[in-house]
N, CA, C and O atoms as a Tinker XYZ file with bonds, in Angstrom:
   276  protein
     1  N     87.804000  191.828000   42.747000    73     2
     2  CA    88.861000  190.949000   43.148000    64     1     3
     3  C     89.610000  191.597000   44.314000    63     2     4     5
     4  O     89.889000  192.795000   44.373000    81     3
     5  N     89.976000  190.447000   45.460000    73     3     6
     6  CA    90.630000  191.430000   46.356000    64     5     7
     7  C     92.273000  190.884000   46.313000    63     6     8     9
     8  O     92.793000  189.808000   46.019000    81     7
     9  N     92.713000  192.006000   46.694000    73     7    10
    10  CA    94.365000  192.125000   46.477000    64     9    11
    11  C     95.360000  191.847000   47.639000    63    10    12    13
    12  O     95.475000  192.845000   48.351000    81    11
    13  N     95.863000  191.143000   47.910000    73    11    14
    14  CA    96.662000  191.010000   49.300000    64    13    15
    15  C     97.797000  191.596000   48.806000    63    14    16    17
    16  O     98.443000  191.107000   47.879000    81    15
    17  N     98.135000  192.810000   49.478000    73    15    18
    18  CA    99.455000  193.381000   48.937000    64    17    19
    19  C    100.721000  192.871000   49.701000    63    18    20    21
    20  O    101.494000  193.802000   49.928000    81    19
    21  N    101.184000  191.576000   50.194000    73    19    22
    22  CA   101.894000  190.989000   51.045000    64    21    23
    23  C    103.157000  191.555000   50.782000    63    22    24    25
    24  O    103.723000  192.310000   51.572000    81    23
    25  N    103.636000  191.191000   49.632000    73    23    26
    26  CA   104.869000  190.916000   48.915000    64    25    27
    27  C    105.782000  192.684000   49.083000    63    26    28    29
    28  O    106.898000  192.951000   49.528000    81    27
    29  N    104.567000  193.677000   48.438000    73    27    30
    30  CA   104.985000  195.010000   48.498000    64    29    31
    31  C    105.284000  195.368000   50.366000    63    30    32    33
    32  O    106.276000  196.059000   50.594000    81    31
    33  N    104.710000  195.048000   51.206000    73    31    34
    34  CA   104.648000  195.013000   52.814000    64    33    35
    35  C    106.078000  194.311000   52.590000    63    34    36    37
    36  O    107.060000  194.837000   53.114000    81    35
    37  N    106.149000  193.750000   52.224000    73    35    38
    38  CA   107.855000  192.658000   52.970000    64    37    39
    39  C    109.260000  193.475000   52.124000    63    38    40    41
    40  O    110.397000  193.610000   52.576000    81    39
    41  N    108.692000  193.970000   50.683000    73    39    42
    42  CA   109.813000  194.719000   50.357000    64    41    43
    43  C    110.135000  196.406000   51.005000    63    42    44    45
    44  O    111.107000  197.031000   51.430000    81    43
    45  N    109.155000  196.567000   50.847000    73    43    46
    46  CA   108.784000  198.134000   51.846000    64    45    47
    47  C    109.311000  198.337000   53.439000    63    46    48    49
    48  O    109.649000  199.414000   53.929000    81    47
    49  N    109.292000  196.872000   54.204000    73    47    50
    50  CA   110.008000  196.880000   55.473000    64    49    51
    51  C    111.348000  195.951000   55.426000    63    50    52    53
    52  O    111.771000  195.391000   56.438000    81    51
    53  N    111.804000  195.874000   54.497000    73    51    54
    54  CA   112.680000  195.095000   53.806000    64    53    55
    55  C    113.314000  193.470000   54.900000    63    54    56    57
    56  O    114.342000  193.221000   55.529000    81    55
    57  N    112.186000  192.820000   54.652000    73    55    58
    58  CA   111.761000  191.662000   55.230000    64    57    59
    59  C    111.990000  190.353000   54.552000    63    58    60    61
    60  O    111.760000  190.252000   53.347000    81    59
    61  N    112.354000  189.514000   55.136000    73    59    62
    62  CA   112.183000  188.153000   54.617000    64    61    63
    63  C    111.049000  187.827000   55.014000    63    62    64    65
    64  O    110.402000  188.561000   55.760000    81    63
    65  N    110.541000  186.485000   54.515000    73    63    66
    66  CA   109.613000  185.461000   54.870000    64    65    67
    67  C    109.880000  185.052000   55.422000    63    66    68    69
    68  O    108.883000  184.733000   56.069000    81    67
    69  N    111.005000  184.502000   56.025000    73    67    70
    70  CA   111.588000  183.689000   57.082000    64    69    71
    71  C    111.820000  184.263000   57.986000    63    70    72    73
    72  O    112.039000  183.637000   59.023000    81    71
    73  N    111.865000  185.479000   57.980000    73    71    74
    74  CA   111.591000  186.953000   59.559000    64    73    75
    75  C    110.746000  186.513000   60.160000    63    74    76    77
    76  O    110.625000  185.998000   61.272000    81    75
    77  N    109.506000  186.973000   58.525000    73    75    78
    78  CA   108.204000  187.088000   59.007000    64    77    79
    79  C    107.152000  186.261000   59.658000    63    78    80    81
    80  O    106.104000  186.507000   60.254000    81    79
    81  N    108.086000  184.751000   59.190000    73    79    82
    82  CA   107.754000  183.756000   60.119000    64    81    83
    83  C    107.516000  183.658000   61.493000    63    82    84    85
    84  O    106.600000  183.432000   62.284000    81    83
    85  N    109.494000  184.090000   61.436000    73    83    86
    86  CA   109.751000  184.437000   62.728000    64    85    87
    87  C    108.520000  185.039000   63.479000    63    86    88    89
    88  O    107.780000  184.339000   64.171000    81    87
    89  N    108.357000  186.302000   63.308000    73    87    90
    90  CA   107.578000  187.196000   64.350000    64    89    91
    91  C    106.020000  187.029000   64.160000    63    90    92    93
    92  O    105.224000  187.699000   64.817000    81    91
    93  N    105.634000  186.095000   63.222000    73    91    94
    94  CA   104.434000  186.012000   62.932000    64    93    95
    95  C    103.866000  184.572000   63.721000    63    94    96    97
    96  O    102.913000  184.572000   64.501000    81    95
    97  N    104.464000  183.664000   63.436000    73    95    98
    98  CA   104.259000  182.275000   63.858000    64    97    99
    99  C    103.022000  181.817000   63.078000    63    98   100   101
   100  O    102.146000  181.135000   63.610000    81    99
   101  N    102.978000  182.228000   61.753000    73    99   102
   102  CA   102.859000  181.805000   60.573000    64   101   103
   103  C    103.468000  180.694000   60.360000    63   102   104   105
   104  O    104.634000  180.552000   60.729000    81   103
   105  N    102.708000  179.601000   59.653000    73   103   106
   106  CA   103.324000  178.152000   59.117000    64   105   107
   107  C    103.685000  179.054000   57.636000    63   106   108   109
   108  O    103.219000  180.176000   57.441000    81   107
   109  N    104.624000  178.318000   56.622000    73   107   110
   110  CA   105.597000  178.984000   55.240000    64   109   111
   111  C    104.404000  178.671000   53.957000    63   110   112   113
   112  O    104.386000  179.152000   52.824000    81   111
   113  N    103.459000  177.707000   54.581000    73   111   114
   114  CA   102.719000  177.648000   53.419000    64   113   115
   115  C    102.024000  178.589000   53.711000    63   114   116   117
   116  O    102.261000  179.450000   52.863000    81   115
   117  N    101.175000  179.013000   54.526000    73   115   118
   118  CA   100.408000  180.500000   54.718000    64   117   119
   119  C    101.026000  181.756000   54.091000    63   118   120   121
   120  O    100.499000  182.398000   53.183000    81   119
   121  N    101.916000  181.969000   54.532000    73   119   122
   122  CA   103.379000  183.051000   54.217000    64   121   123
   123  C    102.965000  182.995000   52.512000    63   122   124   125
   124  O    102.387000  183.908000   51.923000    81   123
   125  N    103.448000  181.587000   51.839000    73   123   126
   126  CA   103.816000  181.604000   50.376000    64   125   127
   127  C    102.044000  182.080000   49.998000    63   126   128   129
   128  O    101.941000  182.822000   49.022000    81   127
   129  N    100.995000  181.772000   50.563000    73   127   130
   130  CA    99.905000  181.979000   49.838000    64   129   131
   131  C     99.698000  183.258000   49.315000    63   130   132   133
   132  O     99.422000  183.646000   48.180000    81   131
   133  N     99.904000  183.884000   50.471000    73   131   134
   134  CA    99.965000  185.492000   50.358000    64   133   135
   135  C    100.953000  186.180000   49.562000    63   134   136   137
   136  O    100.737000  187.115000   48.792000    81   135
   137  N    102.373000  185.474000   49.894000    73   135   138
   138  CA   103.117000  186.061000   49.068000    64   137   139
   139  C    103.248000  185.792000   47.357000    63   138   140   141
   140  O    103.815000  186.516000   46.539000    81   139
   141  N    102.748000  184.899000   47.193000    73   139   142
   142  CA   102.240000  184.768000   45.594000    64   141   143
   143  C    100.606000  184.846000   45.013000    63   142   144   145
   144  O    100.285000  184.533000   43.867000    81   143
   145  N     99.713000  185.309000   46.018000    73   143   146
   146  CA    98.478000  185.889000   45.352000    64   145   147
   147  C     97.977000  184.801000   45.280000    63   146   148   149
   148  O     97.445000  184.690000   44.175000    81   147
   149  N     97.817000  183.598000   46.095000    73   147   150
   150  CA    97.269000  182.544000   46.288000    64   149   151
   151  C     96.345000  182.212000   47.174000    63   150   152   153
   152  O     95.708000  181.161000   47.110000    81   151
   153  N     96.221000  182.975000   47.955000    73   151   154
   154  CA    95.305000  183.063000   48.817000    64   153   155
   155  C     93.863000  183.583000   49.187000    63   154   156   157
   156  O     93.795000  184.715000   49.667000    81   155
   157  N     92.627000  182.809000   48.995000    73   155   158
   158  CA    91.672000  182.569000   48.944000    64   157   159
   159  C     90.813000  183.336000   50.056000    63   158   160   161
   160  O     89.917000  184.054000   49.614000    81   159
   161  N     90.919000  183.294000   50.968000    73   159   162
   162  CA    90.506000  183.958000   52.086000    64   161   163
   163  C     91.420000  184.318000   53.282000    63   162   164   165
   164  O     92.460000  183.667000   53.379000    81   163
   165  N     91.143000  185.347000   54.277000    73   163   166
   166  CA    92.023000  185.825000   55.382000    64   165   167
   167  C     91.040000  186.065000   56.585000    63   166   168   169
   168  O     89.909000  186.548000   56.524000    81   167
   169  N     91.772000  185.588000   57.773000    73   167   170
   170  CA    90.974000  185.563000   59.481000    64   169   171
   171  C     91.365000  186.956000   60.025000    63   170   172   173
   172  O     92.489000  187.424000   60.205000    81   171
   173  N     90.309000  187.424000   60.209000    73   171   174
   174  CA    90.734000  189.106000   61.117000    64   173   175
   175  C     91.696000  188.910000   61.896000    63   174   176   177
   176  O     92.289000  189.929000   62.249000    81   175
   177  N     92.195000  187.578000   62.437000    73   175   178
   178  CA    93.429000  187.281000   63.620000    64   177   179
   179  C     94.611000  187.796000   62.360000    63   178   180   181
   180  O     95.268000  188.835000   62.427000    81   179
   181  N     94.655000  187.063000   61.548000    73   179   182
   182  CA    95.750000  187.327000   61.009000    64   181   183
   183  C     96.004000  188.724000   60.196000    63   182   184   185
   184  O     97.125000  189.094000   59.844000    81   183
   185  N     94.724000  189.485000   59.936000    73   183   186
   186  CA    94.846000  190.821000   59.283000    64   185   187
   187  C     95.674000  191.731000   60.777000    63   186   188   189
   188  O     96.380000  192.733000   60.884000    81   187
   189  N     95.262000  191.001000   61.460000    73   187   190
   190  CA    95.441000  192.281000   62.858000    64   189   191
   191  C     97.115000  191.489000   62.796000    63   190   192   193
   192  O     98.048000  192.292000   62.823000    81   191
   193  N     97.314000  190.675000   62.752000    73   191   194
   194  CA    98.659000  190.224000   63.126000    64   193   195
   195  C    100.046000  190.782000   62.443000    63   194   196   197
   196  O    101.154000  191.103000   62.873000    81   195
   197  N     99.424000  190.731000   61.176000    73   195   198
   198  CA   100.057000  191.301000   59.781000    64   197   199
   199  C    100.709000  192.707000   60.156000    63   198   200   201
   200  O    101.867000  193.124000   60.155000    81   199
   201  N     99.208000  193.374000   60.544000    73   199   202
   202  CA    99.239000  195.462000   60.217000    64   201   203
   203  C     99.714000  195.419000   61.602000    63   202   204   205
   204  O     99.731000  196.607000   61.924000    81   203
   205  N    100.076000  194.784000   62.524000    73   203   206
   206  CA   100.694000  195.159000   63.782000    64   205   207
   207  C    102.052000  194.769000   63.131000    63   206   208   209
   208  O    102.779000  195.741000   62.930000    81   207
   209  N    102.480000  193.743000   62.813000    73   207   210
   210  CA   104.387000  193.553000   62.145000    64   209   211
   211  C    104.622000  194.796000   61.144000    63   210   212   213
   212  O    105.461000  195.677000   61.327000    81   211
   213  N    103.910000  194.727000   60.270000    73   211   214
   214  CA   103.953000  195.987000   59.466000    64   213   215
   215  C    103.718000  197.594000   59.626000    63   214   216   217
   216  O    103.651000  198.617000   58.945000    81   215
   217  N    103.637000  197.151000   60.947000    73   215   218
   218  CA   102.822000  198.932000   61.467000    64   217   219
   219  C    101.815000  199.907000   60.637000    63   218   220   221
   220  O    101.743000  201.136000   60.637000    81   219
   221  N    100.938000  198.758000   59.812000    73   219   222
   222  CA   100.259000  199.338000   58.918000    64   221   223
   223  C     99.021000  199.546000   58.900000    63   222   224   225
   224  O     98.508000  199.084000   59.918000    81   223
   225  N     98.000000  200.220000   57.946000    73   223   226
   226  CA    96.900000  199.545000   57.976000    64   225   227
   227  C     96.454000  198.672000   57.552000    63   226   228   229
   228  O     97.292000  197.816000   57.271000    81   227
   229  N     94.846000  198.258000   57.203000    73   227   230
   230  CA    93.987000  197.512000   56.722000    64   229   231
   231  C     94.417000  197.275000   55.025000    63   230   232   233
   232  O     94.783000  196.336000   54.319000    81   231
   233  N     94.064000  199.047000   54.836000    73   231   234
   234  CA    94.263000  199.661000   53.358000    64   233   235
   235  C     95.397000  199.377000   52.684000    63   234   236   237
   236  O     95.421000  199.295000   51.456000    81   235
   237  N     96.779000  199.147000   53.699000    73   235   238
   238  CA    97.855000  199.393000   52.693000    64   237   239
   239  C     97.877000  197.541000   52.560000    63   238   240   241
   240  O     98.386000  196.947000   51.610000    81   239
   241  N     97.471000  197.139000   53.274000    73   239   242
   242  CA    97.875000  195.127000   52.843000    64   241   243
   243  C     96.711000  194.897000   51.749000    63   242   244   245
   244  O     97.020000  194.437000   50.649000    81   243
   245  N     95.218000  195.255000   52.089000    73   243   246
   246  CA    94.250000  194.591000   51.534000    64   245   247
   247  C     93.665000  195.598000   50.148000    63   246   248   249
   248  O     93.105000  196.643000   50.479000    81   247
   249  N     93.795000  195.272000   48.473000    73   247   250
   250  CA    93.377000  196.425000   47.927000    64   249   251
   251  C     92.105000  195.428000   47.427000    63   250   252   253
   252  O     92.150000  194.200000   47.343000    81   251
   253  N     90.595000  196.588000   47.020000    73   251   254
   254  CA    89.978000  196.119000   45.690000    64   253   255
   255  C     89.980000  196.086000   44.738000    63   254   256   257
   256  O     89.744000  197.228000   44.345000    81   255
   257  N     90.146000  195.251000   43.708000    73   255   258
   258  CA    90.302000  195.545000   42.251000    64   257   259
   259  C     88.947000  195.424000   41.409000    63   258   260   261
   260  O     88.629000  194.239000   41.305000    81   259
   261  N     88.051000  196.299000   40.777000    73   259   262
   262  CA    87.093000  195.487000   40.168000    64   261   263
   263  C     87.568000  194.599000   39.339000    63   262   264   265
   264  O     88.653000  194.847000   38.813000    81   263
   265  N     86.991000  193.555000   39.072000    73   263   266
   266  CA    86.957000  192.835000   38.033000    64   265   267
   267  C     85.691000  192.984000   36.818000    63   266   268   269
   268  O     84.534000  193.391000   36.921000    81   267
   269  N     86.457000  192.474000   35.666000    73   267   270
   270  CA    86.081000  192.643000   34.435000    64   269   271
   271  C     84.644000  191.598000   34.310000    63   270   272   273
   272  O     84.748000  190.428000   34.680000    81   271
   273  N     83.684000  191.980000   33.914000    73   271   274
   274  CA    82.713000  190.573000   33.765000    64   273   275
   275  C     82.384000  190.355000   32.187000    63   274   276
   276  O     81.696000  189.400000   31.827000    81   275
């Protein structure tokens, strides 16, 4: 399972969603996907968009989790 660590990124740079809008030009439903673990897939545009606002990497937004079978 993969992990979008959004939420920990926005408290860690102590961010709103509505910043992150701001500087992202992110629509709020995109924003909420991520920020509640709703989100299904992600575009390298927006991984790069993300770890550039966040000054982060790949690693610290995106984790693997195995899952149980």
């Amino acid at each position: 399972m993969v992990i979008f660590n959004f939420k920990k990124l926005l408290e860690k740079n102590n961010m709103s969603r509505y910043r992150f809008q701001f500087l992202s030009n992110f629509d709020m439903r995109r924003i909420n996907q991520f920020y509640f673990g709703t989100a299904k897939n992600i575009k390298t545009e927006e991984i790069d968009i993300i770890c550039d606002i966040f000054e982060c990497n790949i690693s610290d937004f995106i984790k693997y989790k195995k899952s149980r079978n």
